[in-house]
Backbone bond lengths (Angstrom), bond angles and torsions (degrees), N, CA, C in turn:
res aa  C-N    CA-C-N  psi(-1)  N-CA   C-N-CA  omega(-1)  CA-C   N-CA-C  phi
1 X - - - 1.452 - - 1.536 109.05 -
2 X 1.123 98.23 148.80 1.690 102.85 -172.64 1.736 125.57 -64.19
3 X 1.263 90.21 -46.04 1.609 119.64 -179.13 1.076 99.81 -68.07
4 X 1.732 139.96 -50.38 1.424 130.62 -178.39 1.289 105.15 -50.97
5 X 1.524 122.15 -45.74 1.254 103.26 -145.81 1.632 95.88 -94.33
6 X 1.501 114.99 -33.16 1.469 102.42 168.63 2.061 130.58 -40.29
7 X 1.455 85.07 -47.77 1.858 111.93 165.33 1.427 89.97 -42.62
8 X 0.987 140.94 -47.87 1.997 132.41 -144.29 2.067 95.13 -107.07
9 X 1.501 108.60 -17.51 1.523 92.01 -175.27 1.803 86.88 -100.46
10 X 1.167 125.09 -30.69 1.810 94.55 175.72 0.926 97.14 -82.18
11 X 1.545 153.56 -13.02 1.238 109.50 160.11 1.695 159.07 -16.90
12 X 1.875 71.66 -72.52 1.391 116.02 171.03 1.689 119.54 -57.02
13 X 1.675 94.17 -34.21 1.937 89.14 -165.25 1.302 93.53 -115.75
14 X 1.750 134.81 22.58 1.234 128.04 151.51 1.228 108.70 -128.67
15 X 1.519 142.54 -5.73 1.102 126.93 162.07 1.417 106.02 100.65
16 X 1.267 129.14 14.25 1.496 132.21 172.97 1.520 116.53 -110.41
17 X 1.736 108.68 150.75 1.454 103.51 -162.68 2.255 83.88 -75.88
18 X 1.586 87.40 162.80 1.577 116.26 170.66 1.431 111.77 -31.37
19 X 2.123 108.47 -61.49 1.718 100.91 -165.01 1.508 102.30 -93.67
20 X 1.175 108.72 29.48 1.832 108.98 153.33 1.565 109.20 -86.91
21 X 1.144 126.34 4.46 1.534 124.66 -152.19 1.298 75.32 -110.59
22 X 1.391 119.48 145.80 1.496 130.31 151.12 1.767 107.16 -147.13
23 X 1.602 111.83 164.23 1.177 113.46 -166.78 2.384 96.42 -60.36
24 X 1.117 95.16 -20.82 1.824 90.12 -168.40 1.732 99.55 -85.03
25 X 1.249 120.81 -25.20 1.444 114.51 159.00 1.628 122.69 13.36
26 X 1.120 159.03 66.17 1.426 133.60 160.79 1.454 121.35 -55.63
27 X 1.369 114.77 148.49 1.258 123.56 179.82 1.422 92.50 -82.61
28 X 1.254 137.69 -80.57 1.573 125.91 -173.39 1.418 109.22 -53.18
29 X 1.597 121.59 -78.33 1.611 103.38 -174.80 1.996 135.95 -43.90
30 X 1.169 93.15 -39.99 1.420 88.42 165.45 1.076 139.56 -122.91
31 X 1.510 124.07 2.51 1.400 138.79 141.13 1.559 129.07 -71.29
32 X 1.146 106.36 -16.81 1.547 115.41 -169.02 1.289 120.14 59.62
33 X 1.130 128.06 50.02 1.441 125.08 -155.63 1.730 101.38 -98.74
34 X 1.123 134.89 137.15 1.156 128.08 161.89 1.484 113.27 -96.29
35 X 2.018 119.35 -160.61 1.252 122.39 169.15 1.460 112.13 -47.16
36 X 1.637 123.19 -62.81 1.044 123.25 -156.77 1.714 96.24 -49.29
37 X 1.466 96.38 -73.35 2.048 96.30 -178.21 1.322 131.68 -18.19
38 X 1.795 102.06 -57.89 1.595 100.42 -169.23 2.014 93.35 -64.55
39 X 1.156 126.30 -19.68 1.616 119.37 -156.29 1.833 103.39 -78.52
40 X 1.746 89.20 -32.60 1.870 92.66 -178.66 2.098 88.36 -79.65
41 X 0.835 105.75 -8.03 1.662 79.50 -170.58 1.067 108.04 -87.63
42 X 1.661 125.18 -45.94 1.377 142.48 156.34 1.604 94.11 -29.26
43 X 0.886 130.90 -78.02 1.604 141.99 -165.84 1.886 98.43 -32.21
44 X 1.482 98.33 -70.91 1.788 114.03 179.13 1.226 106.77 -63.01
45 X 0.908 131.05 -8.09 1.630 118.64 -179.72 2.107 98.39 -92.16
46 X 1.653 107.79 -59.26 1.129 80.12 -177.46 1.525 131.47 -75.17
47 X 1.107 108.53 14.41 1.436 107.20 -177.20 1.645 110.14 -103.67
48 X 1.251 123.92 -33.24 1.502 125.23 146.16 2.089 124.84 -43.37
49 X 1.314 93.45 -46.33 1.417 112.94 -162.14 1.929 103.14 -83.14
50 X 1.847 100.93 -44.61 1.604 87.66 178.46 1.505 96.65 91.70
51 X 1.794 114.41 12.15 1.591 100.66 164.75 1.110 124.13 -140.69
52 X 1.515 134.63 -131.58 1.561 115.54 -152.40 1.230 86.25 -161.13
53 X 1.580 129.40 96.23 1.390 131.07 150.75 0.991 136.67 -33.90
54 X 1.243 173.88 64.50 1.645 147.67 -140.61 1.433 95.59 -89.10
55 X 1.054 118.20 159.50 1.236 151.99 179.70 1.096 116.08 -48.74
56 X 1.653 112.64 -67.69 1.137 126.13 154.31 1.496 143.85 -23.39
57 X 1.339 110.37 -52.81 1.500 143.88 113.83 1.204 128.50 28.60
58 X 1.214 98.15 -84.10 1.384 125.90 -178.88 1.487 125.24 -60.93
59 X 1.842 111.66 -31.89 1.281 104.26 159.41 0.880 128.89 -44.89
60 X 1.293 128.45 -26.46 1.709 134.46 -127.96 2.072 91.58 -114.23
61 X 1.108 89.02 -33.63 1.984 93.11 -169.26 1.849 81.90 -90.45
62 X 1.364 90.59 125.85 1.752 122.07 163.10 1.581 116.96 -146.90
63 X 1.202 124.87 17.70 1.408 130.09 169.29 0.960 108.00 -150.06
64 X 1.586 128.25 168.48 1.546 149.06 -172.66 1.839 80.25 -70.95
65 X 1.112 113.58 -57.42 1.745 101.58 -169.77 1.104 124.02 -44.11
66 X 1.603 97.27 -62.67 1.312 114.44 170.88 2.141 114.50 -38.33
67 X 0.704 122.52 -32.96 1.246 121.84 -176.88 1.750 115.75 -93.13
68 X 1.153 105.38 -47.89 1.562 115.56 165.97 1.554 100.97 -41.82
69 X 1.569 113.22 -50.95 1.779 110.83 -171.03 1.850 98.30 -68.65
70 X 1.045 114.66 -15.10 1.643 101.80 -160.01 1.561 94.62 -98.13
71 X 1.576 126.24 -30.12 1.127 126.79 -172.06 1.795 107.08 -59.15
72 X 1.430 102.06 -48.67 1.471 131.95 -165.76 1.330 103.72 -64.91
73 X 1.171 125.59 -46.09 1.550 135.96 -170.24 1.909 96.95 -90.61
74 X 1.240 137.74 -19.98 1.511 135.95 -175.44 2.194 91.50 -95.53
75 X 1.402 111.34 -53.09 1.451 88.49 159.72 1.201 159.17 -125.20
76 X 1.478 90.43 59.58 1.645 137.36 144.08 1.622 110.75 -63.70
77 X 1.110 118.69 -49.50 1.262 144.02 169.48 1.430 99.78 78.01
């Protein structure tokens, strides 16, 4: 499942347990994530996932949801 495994990489690259993760999650408001963060996460996501963020993109994902939908819909292809 997508969401599990997303749940297990912010874990890891923000330092919070798993059932703090929910699909409404923000990466800035409640992760604190800055540039560098979202760029390593972008980074771990496509290399777990097998896809290709654009840049562009990336504005648009600001929650665990938000990204689960973008992962799901990129491999859909």
């Amino acid at each position: 499942m997508i969401f599990e495994t997303v749940k297990r990489m912010l874990s890891e690259l923000f330092f919070v347990e798993e059932d703090e993760i929910s699909l409404e999650t923000s990466f800035v408001k409640d992760l604190e994530a800055d540039s560098l963060d979202l760029v390593d996460l972008v980074m771990a996501i496509e290399d777990e996932f097998g896809i290709e963020v654009l840049d562009d993109d990336v504005k648009s994902i600001n929650t665990a949801g938000d990204l689960v939908e973008y992962i799901s819909r990129a491999s859909r292809g």
